[in-house]
N, C-alpha and C positions, 0 to 999 in steps of 0.2 A: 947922674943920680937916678932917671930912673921916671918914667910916668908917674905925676902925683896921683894920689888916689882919693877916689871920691867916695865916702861911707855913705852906702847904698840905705835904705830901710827895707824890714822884712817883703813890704807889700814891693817895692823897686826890684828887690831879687825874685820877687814870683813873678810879675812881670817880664823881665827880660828871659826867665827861663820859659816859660810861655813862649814866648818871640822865635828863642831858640830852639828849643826841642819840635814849633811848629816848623821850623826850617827844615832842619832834619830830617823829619816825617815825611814832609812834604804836603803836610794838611794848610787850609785856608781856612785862615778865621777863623769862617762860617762855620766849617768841618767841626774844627773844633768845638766851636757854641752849640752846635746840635748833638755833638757826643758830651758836652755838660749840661747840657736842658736851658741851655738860658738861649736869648738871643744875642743876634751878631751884634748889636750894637751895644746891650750889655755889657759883650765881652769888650766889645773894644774903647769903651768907660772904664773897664779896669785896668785895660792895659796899658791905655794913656793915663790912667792916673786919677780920673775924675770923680771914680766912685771906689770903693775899698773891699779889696777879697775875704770873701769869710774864710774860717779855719772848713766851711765844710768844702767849698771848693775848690780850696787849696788840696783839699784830701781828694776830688773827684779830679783836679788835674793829676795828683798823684797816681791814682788809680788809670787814669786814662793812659799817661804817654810811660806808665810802668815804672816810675819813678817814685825813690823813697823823699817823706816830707821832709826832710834831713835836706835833700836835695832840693827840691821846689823853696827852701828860703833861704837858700842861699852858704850853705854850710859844708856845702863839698864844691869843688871846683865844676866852672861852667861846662866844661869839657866832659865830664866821666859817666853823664849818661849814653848808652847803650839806645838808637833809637829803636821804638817800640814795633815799627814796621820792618825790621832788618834784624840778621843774627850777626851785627858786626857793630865793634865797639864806633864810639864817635872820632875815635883817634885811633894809632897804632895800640898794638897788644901793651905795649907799657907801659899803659894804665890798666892793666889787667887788677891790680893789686886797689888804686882806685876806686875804681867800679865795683870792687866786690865788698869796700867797705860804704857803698854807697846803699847797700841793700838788694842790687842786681845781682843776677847773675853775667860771669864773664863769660865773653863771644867764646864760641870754640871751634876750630878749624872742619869740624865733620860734619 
């Protein structure tokens, strides 16, 4: 039948895309907290859960790792962002279609 699944909350889905687009990237933390102004430990209260993201840093993580807020809570699949540091999709080209309803643009070969 299939992995049960666990209905996330919006603040859960900013979270783990945080987690994962910091993978991606290849940024720490840190990096990240001082490309949103806050600090590391800030950040990492919201990521564990202990204190709760506003819409405006929801919108400064959007802005940061280039991703639409569609995406940041969780309304497009975890996969179809494009990291911000690279001109290649997160996965093969077959999310091409994806990623461009994601508000990115798709990677292109040249």
């Amino acid at each position: 039948m299939g992995e049960p699944q666990i209905a996330l909350s919006m603040y859960d889905h900013v979270s783990q895309r945080v987690n994962h687009l910091r993978f991606v990237n290849h940024w720490s933390q840190k990096e990240v907290a001082l490309r949103l102004g806050m600090t590391p430990t800030s950040l990492s209260n919201k990521i564990n859960g202990t204190s709760r993201w506003t819409l405006e840093e929801v919108a400064g993580l959007a802005d940061t790792f280039q991703v639409s807020l569609e995406y940041m809570i969780g309304r497009l699949p975890l996969d179809s962002a494009i990291p911000a540091t690279a001109n290649k999709p997160a996965l093969e080209a077959g999310l091409a279609g994806s990623v461009g309803r994601a508000g990115l643009e798709p990677a292109t070969d040249g």
